[in-house]
C-alpha positions in Angstrom: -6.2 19.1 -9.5 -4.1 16.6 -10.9 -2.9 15.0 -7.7 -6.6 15.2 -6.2 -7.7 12.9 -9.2 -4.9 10.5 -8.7 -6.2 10.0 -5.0 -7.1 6.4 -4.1 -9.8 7.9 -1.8 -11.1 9.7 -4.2 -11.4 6.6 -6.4 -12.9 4.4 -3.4 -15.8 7.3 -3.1 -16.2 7.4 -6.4 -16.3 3.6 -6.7 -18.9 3.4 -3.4 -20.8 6.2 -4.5 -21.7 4.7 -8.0 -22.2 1.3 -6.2 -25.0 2.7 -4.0 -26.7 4.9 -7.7 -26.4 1.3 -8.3 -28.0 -0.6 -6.5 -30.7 2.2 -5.8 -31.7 1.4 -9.7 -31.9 -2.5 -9.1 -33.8 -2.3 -5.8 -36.0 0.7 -7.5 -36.6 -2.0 -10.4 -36.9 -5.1 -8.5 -39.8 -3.7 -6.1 -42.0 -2.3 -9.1 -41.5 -5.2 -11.3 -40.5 -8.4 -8.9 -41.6 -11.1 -11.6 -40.7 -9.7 -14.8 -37.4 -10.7 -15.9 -35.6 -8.4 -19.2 -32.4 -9.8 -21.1 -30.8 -6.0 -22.2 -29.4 -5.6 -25.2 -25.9 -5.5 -23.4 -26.8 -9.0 -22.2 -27.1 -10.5 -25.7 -23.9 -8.7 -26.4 -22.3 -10.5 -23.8 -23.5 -13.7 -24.6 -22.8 -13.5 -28.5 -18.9 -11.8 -27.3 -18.6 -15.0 -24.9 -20.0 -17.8 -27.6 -17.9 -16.2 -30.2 -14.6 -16.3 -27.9 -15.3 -20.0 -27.2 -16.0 -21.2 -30.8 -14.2 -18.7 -32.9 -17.5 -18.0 -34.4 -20.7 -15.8 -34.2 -23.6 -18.4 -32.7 -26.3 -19.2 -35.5 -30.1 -17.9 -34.4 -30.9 -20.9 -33.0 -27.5 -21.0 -30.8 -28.6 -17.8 -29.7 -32.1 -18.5 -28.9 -30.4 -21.6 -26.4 -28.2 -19.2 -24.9 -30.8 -17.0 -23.9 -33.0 -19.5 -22.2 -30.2 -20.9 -20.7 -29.8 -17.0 -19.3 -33.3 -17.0 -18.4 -33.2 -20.4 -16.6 -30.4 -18.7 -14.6 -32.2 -16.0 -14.0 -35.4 -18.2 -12.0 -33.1 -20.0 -10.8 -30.9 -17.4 -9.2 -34.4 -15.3 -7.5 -36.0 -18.5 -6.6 -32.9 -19.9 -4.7 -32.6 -16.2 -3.1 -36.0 -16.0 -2.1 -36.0 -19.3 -0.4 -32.6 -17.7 1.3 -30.4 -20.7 0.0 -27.1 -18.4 0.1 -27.5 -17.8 3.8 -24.7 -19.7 5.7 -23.2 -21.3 2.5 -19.7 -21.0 2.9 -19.0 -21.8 -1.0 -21.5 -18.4 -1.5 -19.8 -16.2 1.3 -16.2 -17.1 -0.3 -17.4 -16.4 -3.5 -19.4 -13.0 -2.4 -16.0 -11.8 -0.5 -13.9 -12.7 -3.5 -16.0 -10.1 -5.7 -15.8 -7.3 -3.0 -12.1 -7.7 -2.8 -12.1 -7.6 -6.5 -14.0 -4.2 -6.5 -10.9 -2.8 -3.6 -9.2 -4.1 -6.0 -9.6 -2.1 -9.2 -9.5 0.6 -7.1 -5.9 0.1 -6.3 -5.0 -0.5 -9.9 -5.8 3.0 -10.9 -2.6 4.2 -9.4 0.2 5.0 -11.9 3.7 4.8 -9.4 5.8 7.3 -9.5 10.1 7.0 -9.8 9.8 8.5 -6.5 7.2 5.8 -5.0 9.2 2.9 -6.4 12.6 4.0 -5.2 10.9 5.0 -2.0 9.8 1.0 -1.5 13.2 -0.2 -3.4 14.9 1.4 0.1 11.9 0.7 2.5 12.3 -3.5 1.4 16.1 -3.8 0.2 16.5 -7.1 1.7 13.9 -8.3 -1.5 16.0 -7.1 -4.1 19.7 -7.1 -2.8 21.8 -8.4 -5.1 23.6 -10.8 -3.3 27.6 -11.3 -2.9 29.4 -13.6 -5.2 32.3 -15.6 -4.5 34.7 -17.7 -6.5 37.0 -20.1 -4.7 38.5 -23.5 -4.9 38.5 -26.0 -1.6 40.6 -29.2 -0.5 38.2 -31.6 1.9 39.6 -32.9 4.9 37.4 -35.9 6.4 37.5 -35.8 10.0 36.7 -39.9 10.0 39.9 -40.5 8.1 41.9 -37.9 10.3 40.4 -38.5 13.5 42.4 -36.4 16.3 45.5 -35.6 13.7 42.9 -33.7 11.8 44.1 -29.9 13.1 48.0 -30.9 12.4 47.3 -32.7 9.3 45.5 -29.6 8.0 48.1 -27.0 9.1 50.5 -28.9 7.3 48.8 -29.2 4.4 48.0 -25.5 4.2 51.5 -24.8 4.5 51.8 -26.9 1.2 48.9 -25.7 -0.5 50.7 -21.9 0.0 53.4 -22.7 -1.4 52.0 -24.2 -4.6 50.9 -22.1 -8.1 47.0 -20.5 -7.0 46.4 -22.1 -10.4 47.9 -26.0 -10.0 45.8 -28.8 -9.2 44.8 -30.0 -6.1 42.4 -32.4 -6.9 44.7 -35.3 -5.8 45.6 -33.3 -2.3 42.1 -34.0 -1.1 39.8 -36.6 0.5 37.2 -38.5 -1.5 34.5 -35.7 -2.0 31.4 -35.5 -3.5 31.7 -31.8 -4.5 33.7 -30.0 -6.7 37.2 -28.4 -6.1 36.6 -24.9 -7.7 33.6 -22.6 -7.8 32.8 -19.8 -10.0 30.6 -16.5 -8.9 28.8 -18.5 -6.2 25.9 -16.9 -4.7 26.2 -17.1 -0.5 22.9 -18.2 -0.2 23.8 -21.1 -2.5 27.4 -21.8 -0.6 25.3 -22.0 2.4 23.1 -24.7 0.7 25.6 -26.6 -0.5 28.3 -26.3 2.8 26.4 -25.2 5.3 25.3 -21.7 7.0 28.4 -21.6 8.9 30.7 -22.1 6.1 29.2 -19.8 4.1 29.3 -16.6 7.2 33.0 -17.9 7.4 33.7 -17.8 3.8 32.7 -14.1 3.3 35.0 -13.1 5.8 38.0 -14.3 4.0 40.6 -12.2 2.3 41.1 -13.3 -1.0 44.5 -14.3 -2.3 45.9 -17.2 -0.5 44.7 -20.5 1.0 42.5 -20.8 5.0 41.5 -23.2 6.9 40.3 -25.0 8.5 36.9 -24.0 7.7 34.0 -26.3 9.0 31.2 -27.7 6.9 28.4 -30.3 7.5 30.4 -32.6 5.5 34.2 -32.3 8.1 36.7 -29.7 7.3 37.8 -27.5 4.2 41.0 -25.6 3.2 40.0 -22.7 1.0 41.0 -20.1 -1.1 39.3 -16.9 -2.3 40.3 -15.9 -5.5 37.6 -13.3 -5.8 34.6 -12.0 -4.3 32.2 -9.4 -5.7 29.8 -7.6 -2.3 26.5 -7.5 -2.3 24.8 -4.3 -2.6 21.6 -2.5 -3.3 20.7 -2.3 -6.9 19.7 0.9 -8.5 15.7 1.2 -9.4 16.5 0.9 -13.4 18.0 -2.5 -12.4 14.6 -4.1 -10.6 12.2 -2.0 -11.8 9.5 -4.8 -13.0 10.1 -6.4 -9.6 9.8 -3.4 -7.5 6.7 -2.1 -9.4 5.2 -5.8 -8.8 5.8 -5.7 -5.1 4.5 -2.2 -4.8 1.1 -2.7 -6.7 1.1 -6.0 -4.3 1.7 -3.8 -1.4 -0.8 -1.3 -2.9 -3.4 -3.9 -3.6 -3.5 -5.3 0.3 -3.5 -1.7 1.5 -6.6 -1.0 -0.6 -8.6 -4.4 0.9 -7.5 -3.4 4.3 -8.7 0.3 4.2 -12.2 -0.9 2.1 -12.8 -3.6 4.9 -12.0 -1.2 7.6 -14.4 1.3 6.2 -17.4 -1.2 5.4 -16.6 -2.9 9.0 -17.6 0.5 10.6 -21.2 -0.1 10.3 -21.2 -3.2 12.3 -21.3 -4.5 15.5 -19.2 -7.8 16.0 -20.3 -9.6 19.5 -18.4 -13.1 19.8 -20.4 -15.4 22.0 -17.9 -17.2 24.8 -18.2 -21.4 23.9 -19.0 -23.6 26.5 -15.8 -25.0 28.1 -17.5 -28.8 27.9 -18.2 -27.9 24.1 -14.9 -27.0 23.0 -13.3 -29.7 24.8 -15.6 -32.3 22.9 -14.5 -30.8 19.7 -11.2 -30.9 20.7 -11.4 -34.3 21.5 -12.9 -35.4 17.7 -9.1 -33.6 16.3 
């Protein structure tokens, strides 16, 4: 029984079926009583709740008395406009309309509680949105191929040779080009690398094996010398790890799921027929673009 209540169909029938009970009442009411217009008691709730969240205060008798002509005024306004059928082909109303049925498919997908089992389900179904990504730390020596021109491959092997020969730990910084990036970098994301080098370096880079100086590897800026000191893989977290983001993406998922299936089911009782435009129309409107 349980599982049966926690059914989003059962919530969307529910939902429709108290719509229609609905909307029976107001049509029931409206047809006996088309010119009489009642402000409920839950109405002057609503507009005492709203004055008092505005103002931080109860509104005075008179307040009140505004705020319920203003109500009324809406209220002509609103049947007066619909009976002259000013919210056909208003695209402001139609938006506004679609809006407030999406809403209602909506809070129909919002009464489902995930499960551990849903949400690890759609951690593995979408990992590539919560990967942690690999890390690397390495330090780089910047070759630039203006200043080398074609002694550029010798001049780095020979300065590789050098550079593995040195302490991992000694300083380089006066081995180098003139660069506008730094020599050593700490737990750098790839996706970052590949901002900062290129997409190239950065596929190059992660194939590395730590411990001793490469090159040379090619940038957007000439040519680099590198060495790996440590990289951590990327990986799939565990669900305890994402759990906020993975419930946000699944009520997400859940939410579009539930405006899809109301949409499909209200679009049942219609028949769609797209007239063809005339050719010497469309290519007039093309024209004015």
């Amino acid at each position: 029984m349980k599982r049966i209540l926690k059914e989003p169909l059962l919530h969307f029938l529910l939902l429709a079926a108290a719509i229609f009970v609905a909307n029976g009442l107001v049509a029931k009411r409206s047809s006996g009583e088309p010119g009489k217009i009642v402000v409920t008691q839950g109405q002057l709730a609503s507009l005492v709740e709203g004055f008092t969240r505005t103002w931080q205060r109860p509104p005075t008798s008179e307040e009140l008395e505004g705020l319920v002509r203003d109500r009324v005024r809406d209220e002509v306004y609103y049947r007066e406009a619909m009976a002259l059928g000013l919210d056909r082909d208003d695209t402001v109303i139609r938006r506004r309309l679609r809006q407030k049925m999406e809403f209602v498919s909506d809070d129909i997908a919002a009464q489902t509680e995930p499960t551990d089992a849903d949400l690890t389900a759609y951690l593995r179904a979408h990992p590539d949105g919560f990967r942690v990504e690999q890390r690397v730390t390495f330090r780089q020596v910047y070759l630039n191929p203006e200043k080398h021109g074609e002694n550029l491959g010798r001049d780095a092997a020979r300065l590789l040779a050098q550079l593995n020969h040195l302490d991992d730990k000694g300083d380089v910084s006066a081995l180098d080009d003139s660069f506008l990036l730094e020599h050593q970098f700490a737990a750098l994301r790839t996706s970052v690398v590949a901002t900062q080098f290129g997409e190239a370096f950065a596929a190059q880079l992660s194939g590395l094996p730590p411990g001793r100086w490469w090159g040379p590897v090619e940038s957007g800026y000439g040519a680099h010398l590198v060495f790996v000191s440590e990289r951590t893989e990327g990986r799939l977290p565990a669900l305890a790890e994402v759990r906020d983001e993975v419930r946000r993406e699944w009520e997400n998922a859940q939410r579009l799921e539930a405006n899809e299936r109301f949409y499909q089911e209200r679009a049942k009782h219609y028949t769609v027929t797209i007239d063809r435009m005339d050719p010497v129309e469309a290519s007039k409107i093309a024209a004015t673009q």
